[in-house]
C-alpha positions as CSV (number, residue, x, y, z in Angstrom):
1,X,5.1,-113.5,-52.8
2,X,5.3,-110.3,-55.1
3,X,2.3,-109.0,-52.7
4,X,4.3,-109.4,-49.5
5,X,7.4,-108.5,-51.2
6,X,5.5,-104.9,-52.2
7,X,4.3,-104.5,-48.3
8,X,7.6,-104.9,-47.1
9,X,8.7,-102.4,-50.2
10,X,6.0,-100.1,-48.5
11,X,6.9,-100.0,-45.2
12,X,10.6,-99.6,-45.7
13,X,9.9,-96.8,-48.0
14,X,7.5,-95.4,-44.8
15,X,10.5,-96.1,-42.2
16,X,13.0,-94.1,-44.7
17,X,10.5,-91.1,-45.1
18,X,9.6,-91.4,-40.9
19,X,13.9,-91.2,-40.6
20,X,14.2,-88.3,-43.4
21,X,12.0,-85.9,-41.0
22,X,13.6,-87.1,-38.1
23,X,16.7,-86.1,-39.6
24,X,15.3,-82.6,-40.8
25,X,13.3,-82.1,-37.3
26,X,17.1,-83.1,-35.6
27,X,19.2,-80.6,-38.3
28,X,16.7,-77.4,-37.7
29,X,17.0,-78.3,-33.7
30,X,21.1,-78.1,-34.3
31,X,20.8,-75.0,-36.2
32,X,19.0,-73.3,-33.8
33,X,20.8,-74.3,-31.3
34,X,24.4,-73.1,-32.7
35,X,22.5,-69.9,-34.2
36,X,21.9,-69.5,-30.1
37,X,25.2,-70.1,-29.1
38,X,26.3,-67.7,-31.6
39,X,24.3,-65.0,-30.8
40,X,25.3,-65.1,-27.3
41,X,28.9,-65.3,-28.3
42,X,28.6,-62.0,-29.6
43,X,26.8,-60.5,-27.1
44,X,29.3,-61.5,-24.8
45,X,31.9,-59.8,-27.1
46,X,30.4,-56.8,-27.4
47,X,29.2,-56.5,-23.8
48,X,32.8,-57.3,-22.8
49,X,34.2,-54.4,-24.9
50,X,31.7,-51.7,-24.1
51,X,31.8,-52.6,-20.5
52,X,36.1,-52.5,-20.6
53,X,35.9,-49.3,-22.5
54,X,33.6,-47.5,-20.1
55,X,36.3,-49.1,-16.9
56,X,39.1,-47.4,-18.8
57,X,37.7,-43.9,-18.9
58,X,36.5,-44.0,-15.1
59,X,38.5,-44.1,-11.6
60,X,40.4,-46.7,-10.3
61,X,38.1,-48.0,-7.6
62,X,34.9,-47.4,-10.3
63,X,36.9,-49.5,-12.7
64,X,37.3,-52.5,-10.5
65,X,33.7,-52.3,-9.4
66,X,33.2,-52.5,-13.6
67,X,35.2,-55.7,-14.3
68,X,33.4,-57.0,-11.1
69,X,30.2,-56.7,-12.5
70,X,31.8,-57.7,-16.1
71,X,33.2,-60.8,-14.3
72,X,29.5,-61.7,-13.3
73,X,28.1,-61.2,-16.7
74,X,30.8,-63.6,-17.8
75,X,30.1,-66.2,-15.5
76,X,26.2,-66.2,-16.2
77,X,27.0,-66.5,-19.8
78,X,28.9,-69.5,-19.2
79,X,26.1,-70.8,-17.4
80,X,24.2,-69.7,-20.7
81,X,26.6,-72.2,-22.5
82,X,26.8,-74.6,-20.5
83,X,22.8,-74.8,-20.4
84,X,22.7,-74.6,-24.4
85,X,25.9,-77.2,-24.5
86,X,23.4,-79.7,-22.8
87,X,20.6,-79.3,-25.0
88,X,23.0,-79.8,-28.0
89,X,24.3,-82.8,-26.2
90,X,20.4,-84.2,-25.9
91,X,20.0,-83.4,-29.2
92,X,23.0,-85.7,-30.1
93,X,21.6,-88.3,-28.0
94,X,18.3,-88.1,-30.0
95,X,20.2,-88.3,-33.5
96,X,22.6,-91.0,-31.7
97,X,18.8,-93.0,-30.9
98,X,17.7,-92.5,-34.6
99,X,21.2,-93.8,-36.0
100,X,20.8,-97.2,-33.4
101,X,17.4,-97.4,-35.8
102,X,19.2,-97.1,-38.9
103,X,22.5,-99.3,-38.2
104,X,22.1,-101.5,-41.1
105,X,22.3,-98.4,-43.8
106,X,25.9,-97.6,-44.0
107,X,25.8,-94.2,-45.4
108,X,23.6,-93.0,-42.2
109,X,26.8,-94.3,-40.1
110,X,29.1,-92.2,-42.4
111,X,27.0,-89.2,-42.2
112,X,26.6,-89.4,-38.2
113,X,30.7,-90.0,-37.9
114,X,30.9,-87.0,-40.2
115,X,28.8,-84.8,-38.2
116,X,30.5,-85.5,-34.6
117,X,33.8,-84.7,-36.4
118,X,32.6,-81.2,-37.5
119,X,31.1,-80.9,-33.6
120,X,35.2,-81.4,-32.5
121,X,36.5,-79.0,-35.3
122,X,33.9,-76.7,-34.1
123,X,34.7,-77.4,-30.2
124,X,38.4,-76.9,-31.3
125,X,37.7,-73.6,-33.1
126,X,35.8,-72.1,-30.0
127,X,38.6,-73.2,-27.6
128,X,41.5,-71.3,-29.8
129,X,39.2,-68.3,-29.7
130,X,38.3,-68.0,-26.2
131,X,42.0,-68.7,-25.6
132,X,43.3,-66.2,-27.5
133,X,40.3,-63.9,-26.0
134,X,41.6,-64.7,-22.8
135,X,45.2,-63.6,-23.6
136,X,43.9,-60.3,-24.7
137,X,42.6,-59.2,-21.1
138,X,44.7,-58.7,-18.0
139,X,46.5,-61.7,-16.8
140,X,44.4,-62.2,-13.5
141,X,41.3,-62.3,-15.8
142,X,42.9,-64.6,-18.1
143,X,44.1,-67.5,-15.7
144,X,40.5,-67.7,-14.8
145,X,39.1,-67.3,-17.8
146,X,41.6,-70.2,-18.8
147,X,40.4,-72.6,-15.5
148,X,36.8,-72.0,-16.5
149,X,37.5,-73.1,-20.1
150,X,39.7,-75.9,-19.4
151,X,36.5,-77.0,-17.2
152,X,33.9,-76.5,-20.1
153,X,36.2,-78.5,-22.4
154,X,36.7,-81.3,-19.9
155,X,33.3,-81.7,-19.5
156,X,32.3,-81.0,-23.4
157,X,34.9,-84.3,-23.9
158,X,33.3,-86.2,-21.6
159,X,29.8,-85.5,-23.0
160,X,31.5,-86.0,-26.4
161,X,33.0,-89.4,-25.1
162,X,29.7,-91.2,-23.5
163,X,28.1,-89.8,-26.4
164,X,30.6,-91.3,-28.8
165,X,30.3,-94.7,-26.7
């Protein structure tokens, strides 16, 4: 009995130490992912401000060709996100996977709830940014700045809610 009872010891230590690099393998995938996300973010800032800077100081019809070519550069960057939103929502479905493994340990369930509630903080942080963002350019620009966002957030809560279920 104390035999099998030390096997089984054995291999649940072995499943904890296979989950503990899951985990790790799962947290450096996030980080780079958001590390990504950020970088573009600020690319996007600064491109946007160079590129609105330059429209101010040249004609009328050179400016408009500008914020054309600004509003394409926008729109591939939300591609960009949208593209890097779905590997972080994979990479959710992978962690989701590994906590289905570990149901039974309660503090895993507690650290995967905490996690998806940082995800909608973060979510809700981005949304007031890009809003406010959006306020700051011309109105045109904004109201489809806005529709695009209120479309990435729809679909970021739907991802968030079959992920959730």
């Amino acid at each position: 009995d104390e035999e099998r009872t030390a096997t089984a010891a054995a291999e649940l230590d072995a499943k904890k130490k296979a989950l503990a690099a899951q985990q790790a393998a799962h947290a450096e995938e996030e980080a780079r992912v958001a590390a990504e996300l950020e970088k573009k973010r600020e690319a996007l800032e600064r491109a946007r401000v160079a590129a609105l800077e330059a429209a101010e100081a040249e004609g009328e019809a050179e400016a408009s060709k500008r914020r054309e070519a600004l509003a394409a550069r926008l729109r591939k960057q939300a591609e960009d996100e949208e593209r890097t939103a779905t590997a972080a929502a994979e990479l959710d479905a992978k962690k989701k996977a590994l906590a289905a493994q570990q149901a039974a340990h309660a503090e895993e369930e507690a650290r995967v709830a905490a996690e998806l509630e940082k995800k909608r903080e973060a979510l809700e942080r981005a949304r007031v940014a890009a809003l406010e963002a959006a306020e700051a350019e011309g109105e045109a620009e904004a109201s489809k700045r806005r529709e695009a966002l209120a479309a990435r957030l729809r679909k970021q809560a739907e991802d968030e809610e079959r992920t959730a279920t």
